[in-house]
Backbone bond lengths (Angstrom), bond angles and torsions (degrees), N, CA, C in turn:
res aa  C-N    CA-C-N  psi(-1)  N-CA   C-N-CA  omega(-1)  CA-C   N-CA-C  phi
1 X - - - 1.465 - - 1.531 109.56 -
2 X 1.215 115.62 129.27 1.446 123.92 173.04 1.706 115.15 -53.13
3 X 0.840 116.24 144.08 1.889 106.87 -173.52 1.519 106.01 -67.42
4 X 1.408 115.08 -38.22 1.680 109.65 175.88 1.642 118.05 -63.06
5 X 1.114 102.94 -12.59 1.743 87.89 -178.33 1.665 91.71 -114.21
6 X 0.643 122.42 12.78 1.769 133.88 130.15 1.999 111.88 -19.54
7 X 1.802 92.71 -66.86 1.172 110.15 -167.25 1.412 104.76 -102.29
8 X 1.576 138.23 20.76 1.435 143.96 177.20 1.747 96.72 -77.60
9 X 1.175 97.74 121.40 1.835 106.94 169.45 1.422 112.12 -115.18
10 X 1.718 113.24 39.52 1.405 114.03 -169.16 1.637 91.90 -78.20
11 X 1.173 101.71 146.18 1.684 117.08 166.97 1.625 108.12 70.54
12 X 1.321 106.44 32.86 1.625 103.12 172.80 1.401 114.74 -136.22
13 X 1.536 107.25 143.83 1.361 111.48 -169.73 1.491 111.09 -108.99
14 X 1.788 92.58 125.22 1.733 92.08 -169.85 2.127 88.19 -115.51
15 X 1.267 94.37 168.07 1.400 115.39 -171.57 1.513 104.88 -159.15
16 X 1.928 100.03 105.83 1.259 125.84 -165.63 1.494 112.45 -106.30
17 X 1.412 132.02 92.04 1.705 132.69 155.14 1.118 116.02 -33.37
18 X 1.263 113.87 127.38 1.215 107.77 169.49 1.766 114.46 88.72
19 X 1.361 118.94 -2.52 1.279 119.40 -167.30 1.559 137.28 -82.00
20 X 1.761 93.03 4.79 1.342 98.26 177.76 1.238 136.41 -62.60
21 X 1.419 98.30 -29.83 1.626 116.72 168.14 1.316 114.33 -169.18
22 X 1.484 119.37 -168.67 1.965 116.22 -154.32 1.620 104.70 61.20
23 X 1.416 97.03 -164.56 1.218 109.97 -177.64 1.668 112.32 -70.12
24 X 1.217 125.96 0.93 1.373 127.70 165.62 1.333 113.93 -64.18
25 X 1.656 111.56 -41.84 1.601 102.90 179.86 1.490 116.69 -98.71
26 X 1.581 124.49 -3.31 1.252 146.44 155.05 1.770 96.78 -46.78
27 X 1.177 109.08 -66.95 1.357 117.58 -167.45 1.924 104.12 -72.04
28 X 1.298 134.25 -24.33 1.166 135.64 -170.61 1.757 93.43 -79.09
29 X 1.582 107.79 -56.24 1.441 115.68 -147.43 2.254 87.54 -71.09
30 X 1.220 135.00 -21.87 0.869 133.25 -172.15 1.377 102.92 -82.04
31 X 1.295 125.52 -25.31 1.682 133.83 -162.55 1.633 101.27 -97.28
32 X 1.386 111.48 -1.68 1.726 119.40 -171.35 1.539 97.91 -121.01
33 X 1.074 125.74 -12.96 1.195 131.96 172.13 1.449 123.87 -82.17
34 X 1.618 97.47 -26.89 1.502 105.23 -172.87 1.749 86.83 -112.91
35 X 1.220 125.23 55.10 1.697 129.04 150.67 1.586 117.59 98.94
36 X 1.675 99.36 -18.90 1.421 107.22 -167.52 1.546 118.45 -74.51
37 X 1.448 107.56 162.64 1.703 102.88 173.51 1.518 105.44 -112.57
38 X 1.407 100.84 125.98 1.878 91.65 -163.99 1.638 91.05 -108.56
39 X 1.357 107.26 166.38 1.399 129.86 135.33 1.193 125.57 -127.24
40 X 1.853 113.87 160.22 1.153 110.67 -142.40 2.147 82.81 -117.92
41 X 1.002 144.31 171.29 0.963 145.98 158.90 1.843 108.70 -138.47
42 X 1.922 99.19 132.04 1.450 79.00 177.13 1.571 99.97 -150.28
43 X 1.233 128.27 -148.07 1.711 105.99 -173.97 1.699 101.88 -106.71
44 X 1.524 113.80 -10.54 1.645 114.18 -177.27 1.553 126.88 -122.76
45 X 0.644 97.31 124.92 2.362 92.08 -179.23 1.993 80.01 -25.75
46 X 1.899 108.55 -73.84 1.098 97.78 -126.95 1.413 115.41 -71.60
47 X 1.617 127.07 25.23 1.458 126.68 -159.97 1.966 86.88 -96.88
48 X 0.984 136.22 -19.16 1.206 125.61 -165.50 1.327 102.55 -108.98
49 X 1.178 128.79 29.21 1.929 115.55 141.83 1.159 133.70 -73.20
50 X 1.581 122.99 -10.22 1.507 131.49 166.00 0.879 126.07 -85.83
51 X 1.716 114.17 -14.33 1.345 127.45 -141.61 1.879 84.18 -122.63
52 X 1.267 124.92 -33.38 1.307 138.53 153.57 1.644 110.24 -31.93
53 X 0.928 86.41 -77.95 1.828 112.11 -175.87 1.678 97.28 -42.67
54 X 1.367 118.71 -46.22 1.659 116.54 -157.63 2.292 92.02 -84.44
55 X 1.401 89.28 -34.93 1.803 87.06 -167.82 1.431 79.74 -132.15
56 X 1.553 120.83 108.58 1.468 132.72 144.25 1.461 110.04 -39.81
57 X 1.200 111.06 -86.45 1.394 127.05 -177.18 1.848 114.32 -46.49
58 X 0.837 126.96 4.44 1.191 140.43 -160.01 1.649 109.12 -86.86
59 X 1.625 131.24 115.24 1.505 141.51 -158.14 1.374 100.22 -75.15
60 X 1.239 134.96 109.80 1.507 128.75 -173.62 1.634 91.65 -90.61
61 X 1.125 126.03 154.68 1.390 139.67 178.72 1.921 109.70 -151.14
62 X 1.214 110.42 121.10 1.255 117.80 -161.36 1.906 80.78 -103.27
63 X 1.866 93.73 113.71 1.687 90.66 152.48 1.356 122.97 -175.33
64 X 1.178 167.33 -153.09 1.464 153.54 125.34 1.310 128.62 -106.40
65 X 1.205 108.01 137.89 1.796 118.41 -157.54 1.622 93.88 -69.32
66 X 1.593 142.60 -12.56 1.629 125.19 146.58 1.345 142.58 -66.13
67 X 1.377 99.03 -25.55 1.747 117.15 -178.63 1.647 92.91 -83.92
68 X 1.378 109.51 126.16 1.415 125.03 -171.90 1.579 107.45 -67.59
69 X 1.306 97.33 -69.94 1.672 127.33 155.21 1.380 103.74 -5.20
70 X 1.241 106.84 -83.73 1.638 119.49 -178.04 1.409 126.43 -35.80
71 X 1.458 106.34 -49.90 1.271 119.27 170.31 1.390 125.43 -57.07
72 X 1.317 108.04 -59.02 1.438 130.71 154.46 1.760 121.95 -16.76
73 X 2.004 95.16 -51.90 1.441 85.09 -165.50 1.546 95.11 -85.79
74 X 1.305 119.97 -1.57 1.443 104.24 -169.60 1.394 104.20 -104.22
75 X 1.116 129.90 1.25 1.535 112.94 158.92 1.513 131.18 -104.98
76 X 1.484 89.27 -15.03 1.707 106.46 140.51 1.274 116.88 -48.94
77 X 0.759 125.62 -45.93 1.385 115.83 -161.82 1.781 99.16 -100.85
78 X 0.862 148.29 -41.14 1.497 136.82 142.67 1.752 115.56 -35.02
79 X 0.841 131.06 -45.40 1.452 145.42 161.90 1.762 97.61 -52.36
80 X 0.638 134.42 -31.14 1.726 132.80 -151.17 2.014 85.48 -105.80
81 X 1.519 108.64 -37.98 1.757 120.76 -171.15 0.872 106.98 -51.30
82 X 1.768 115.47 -36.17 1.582 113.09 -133.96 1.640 102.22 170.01
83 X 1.231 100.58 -59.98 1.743 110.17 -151.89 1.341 103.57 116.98
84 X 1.649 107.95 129.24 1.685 142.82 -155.07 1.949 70.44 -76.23
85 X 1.075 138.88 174.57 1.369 155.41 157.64 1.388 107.62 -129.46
86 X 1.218 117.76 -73.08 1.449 137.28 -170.08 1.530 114.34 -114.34
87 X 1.226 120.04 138.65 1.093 121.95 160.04 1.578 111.94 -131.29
88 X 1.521 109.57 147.43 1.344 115.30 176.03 1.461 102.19 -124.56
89 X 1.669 112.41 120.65 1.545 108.15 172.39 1.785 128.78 -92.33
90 X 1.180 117.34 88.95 1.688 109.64 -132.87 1.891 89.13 -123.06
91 X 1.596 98.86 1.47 1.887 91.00 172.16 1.725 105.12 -68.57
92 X 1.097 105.24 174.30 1.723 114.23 -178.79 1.475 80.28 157.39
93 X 1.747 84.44 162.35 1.297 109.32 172.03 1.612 95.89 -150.48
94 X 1.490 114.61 179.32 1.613 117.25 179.08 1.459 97.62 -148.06
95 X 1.753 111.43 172.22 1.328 114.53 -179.87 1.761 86.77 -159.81
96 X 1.816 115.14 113.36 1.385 126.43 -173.50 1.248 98.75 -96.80
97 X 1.516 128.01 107.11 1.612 128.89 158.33 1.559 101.57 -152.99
98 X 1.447 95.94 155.78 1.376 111.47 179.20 1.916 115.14 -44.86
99 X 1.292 98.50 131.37 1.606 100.63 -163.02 1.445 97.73 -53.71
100 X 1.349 120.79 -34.82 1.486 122.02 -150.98 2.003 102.04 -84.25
101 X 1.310 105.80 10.27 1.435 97.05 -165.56 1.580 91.43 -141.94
102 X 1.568 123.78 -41.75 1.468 112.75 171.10 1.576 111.58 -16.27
103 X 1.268 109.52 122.59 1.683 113.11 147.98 1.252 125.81 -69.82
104 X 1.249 106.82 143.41 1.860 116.16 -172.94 1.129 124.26 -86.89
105 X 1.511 103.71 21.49 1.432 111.98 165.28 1.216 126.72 -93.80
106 X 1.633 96.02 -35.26 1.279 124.79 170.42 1.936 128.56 -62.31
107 X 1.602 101.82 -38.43 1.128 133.45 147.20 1.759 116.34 -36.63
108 X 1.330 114.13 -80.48 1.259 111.95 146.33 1.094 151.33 -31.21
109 X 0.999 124.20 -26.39 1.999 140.19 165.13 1.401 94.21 -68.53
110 X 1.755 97.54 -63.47 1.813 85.95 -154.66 1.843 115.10 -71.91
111 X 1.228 112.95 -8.33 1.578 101.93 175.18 1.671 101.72 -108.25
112 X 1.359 112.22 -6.96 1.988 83.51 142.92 1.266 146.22 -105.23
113 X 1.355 105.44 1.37 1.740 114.67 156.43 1.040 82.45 -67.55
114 X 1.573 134.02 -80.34 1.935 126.17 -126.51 1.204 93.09 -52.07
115 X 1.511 119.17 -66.86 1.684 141.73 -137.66 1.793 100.85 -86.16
116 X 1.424 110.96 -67.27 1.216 125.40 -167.63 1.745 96.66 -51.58
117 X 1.288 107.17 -60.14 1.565 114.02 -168.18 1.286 112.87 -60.27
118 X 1.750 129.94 -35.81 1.060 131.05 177.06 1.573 109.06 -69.74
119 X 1.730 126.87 -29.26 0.944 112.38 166.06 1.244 128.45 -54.78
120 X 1.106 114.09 -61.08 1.487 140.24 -163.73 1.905 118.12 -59.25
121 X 1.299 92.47 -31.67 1.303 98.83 154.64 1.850 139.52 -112.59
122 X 1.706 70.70 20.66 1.890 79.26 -179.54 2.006 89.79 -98.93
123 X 1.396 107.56 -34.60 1.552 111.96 -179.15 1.641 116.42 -64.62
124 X 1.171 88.62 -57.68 1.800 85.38 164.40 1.457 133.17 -52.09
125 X 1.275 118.72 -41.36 1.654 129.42 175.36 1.515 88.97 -67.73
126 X 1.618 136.23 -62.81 1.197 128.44 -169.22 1.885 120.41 -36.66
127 X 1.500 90.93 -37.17 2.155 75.04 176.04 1.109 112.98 -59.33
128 X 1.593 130.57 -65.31 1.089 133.31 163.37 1.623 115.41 -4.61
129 X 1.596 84.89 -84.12 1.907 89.42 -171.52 1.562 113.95 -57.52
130 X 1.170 126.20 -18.70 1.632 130.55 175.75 1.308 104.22 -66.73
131 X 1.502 122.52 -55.01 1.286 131.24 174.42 1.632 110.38 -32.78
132 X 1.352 105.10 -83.30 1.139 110.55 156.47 1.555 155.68 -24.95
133 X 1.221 97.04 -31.29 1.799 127.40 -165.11 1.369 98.63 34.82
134 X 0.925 107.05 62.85 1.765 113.04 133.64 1.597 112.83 165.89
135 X 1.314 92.79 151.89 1.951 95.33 -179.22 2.025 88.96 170.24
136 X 1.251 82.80 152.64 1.568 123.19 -149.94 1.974 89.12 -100.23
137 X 1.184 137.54 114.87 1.544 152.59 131.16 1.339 138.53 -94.99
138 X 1.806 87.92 103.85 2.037 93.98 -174.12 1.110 124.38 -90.16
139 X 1.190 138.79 100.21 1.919 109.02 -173.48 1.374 118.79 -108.62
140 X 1.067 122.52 147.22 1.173 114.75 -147.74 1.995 101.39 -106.70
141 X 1.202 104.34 112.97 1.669 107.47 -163.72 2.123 110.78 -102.55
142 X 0.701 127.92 -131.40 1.048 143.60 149.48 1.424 147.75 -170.98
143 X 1.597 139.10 168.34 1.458 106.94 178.55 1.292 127.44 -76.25
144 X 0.966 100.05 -0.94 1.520 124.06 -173.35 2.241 106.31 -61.89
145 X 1.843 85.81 -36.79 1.571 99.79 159.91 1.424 140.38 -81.05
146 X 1.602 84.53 -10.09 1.555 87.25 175.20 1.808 118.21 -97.94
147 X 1.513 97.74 5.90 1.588 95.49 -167.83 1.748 102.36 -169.80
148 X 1.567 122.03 161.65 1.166 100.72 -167.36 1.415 86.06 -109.43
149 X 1.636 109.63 172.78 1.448 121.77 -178.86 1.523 117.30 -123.92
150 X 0.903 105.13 151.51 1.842 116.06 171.68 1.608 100.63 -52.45
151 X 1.426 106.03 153.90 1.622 114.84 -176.28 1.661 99.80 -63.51
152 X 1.438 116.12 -43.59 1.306 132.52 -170.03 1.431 116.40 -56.74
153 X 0.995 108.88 -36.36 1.363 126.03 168.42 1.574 129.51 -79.34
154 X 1.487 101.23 -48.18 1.636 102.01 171.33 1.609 101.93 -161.02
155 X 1.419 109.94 127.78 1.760 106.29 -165.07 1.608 91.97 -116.57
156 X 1.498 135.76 79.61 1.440 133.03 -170.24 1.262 109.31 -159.92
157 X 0.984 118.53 53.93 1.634 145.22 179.78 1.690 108.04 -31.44
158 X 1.557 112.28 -46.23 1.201 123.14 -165.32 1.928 108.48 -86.30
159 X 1.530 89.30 -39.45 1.601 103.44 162.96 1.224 127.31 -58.10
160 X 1.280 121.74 -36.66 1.751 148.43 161.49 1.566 104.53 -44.03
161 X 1.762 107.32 -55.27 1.684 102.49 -151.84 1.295 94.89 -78.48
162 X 1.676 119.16 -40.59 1.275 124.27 -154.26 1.755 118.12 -64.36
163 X 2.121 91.69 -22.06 1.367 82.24 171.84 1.962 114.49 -105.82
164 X 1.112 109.90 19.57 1.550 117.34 172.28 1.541 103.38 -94.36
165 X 1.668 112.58 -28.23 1.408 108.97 146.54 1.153 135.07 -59.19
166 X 1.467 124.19 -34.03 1.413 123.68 178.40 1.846 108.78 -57.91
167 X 1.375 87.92 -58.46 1.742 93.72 -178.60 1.382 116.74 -47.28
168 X 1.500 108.03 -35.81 1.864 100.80 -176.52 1.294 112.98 -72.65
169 X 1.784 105.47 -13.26 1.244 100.86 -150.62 1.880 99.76 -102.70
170 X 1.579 112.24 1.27 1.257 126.57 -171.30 1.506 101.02 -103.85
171 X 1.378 130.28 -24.03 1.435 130.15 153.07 1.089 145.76 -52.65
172 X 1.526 81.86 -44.41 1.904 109.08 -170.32 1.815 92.45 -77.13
173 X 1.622 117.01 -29.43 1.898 110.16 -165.47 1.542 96.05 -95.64
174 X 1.018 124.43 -1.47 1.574 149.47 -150.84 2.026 80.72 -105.40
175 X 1.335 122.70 -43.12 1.340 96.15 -149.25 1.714 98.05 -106.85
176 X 1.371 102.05 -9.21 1.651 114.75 -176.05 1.544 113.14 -111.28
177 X 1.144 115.19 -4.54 1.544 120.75 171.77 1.835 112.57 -113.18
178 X 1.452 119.78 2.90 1.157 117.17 -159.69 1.776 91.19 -93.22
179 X 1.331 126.66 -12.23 1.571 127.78 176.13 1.822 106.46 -78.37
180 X 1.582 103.04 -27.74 1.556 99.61 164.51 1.774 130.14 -70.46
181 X 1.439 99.42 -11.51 1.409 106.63 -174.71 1.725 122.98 99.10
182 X 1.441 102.44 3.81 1.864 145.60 175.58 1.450 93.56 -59.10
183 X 1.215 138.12 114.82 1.269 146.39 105.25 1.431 121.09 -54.03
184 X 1.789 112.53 127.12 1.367 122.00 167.98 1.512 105.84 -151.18
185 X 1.194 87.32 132.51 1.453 113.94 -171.02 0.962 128.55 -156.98
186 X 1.663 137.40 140.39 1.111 140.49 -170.32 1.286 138.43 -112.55
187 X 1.509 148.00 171.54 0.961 139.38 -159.56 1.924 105.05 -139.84
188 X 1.297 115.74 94.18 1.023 107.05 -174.03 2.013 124.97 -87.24
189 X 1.423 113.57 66.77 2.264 106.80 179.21 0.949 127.35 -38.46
190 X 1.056 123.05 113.49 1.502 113.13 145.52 1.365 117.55 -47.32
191 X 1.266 114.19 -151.76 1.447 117.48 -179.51 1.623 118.38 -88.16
192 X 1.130 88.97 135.77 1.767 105.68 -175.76 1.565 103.56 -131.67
193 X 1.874 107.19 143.92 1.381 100.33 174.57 1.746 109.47 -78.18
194 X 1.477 133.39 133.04 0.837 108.84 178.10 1.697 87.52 -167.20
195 X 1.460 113.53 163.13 1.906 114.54 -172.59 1.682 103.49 -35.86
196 X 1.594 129.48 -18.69 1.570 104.78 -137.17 2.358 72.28 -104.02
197 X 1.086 92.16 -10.93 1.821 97.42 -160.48 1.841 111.11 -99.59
198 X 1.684 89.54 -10.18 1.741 92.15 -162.83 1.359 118.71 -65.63
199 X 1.294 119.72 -16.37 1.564 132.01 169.22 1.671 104.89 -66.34
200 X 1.260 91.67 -67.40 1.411 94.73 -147.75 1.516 106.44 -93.35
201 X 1.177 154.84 18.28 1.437 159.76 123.93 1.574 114.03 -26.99
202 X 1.913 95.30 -63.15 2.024 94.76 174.45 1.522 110.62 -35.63
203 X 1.415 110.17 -63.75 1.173 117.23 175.85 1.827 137.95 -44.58
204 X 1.304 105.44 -44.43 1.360 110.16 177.65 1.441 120.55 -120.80
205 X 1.438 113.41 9.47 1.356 114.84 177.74 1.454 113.84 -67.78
206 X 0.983 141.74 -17.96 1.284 127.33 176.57 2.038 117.81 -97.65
207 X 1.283 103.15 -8.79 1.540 109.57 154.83 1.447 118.74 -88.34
208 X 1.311 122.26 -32.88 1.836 119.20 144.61 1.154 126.21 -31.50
209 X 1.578 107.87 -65.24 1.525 103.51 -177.95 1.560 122.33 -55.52
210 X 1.347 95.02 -34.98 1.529 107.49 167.06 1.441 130.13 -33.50
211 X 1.202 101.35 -54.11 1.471 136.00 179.72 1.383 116.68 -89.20
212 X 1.626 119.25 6.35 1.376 130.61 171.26 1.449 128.52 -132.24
213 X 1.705 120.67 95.41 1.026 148.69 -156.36 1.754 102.50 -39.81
214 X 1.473 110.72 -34.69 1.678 113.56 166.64 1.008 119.93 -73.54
215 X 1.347 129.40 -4.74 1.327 135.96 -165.01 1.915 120.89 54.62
216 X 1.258 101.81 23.15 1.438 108.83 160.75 1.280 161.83 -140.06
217 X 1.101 130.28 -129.17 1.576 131.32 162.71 1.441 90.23 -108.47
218 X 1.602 108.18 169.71 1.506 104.72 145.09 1.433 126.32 -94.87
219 X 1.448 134.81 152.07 1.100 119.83 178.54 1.712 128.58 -107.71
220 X 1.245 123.13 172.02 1.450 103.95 166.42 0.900 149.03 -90.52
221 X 1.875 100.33 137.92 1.213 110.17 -164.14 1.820 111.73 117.10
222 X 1.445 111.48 10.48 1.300 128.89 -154.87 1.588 91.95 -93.36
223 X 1.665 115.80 -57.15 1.535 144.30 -179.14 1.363 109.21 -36.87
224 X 1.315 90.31 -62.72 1.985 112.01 -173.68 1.546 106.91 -19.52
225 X 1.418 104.48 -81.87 1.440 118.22 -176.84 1.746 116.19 -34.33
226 X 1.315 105.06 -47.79 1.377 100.28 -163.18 1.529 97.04 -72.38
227 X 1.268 120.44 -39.97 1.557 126.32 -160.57 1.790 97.69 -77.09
228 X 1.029 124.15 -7.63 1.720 121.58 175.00 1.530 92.25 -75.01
229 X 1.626 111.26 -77.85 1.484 119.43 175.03 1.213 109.49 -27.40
230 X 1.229 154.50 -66.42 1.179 140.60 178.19 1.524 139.21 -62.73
231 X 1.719 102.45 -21.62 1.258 99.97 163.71 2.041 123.24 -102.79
232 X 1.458 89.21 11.87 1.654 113.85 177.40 1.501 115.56 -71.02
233 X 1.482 114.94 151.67 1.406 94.69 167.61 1.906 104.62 -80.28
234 X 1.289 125.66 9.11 1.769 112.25 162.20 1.454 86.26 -46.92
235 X 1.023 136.14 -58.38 1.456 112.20 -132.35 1.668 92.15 -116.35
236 X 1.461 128.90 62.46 1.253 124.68 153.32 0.964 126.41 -86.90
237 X 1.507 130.87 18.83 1.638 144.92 169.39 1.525 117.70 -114.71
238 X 1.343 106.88 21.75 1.405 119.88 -149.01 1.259 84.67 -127.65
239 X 1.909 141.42 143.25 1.204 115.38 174.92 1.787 89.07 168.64
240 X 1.204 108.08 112.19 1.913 116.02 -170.16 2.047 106.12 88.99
241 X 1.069 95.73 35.39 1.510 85.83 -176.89 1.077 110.82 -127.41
242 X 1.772 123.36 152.72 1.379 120.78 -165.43 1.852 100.84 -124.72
243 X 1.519 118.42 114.49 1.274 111.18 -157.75 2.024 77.02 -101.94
244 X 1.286 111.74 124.30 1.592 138.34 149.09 1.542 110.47 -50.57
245 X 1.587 142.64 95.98 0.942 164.59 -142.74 1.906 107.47 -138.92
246 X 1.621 98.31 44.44 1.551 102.03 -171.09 1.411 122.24 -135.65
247 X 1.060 109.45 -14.19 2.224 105.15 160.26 2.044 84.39 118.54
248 X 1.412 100.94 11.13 2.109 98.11 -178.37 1.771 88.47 93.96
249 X 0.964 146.37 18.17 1.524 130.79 159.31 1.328 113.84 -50.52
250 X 1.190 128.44 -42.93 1.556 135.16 170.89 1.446 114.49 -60.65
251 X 1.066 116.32 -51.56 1.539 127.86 -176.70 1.209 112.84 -55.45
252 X 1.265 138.68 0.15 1.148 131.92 -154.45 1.860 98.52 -114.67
């Protein structure tokens, strides 16, 4: 086999959380490029008119990564297409306030979208792919999970845990689904401009760069690549691993 068709995703059906926009549709529009037929799932009709525009062909699915139900009917119904192939779990949300004053309600939201939702739809796609023996799981974490940060830099305590949860939680399905033929694996950003970052970048982008051995942001279209490789068969020997997607911010 030639190494480029390594990374050919012709005839496979991926189904991306979160993919209407950010790095969800960064990561969709890169996974449609390399052959795949994606759908995008998000919580509103109206979040997928941009996301339209970037992938015509692109499966809009109206749902939220907490409502079980929801999830359910939409990989059913990809399952019913074909068979789910890939899934990328790339919804999240965040909430930036001083740890010592965050409310714990708020706390709560954000690690059961991140955590709860990434479960819940990493378990459901899993019958499928067990059935099958084999299928591809991306989740989308951050560095923010691999290490803690200065307030100055990033004040989201709950955003932090939820994705140091993702990673434990992409190992731990990584080490009990890998006898089904389950790839899971993760994708850890640095900072990217994107809706969830557009506030707060003005503000701390120049103590980032600081803190980034490239001296930058990432830009778009940076993600893409790595997130093909991981949901490719290149990388079917690949399986509990968290690839750092940040200019060396981790490395340091």
């Amino acid at each position: 086999m030639h190494v480029l068709e390594g990374f050919d995703l012709s005839g496979k059906i991926a189904l991306i959380t979160g993919g209407s926009r950010g790095l969800g549709l960064e990561i969709a529009w890169g996974l449609r490029q390399a052959g795949a037929r994606v759908a995008l799932m998000a919580r509103r009709e109206g979040f997928f008119e941009e996301a339209l525009k970037q992938i015509p062909d692109a499966i809009p699915i109206v749902g939220n990564v907490q409502d079980e139900a929801a999830v359910e009917a939409a990989i059913g119904r990809l399952e019913a297409e074909g068979g789910l192939d890939i899934l990328v779990n790339a919804a999240g949300i965040t909430w930036g306030q001083n740890a010592l004053e965050v409310p714990v309600a708020k706390v709560r939201e954000v690690l059961d979208v991140n955590i709860t939702g990434t479960f819940l739809a990493s378990r459901i796609a899993a019958r499928g792919m067990k059935t099958r023996g084999y299928g591809k799981i991306l989740n989308l974490a951050s560095v923010a999970g691999l290490g803690g940060s200065p307030p100055e830099v990033l004040d989201a305590v709950a955003y932090a845990a939820s994705k140091g949860g993702i990673i434990a939680l992409t190992r731990d399905l990584a080490v009990k689904w890998g006898r089904y033929g389950i790839r899971v694996n993760a994708l850890a950003p640095g900072f990217f401009p994107t809706r969830m970052t557009e506030k707060l970048l003005p503000q701390v982008e120049p103590r980032v760069i600081e803190r980034t051995p490239l001296g930058r942001i990432g830009q778009s279209g940076e993600l893409a690549g790595a997130a093909v490789y991981l949901c490719a068969p290149a990388s079917d020997y690949v399986t509990g691993q968290v690839l750092a997607v940040d200019g060396g911010m981790s490395a340091l």
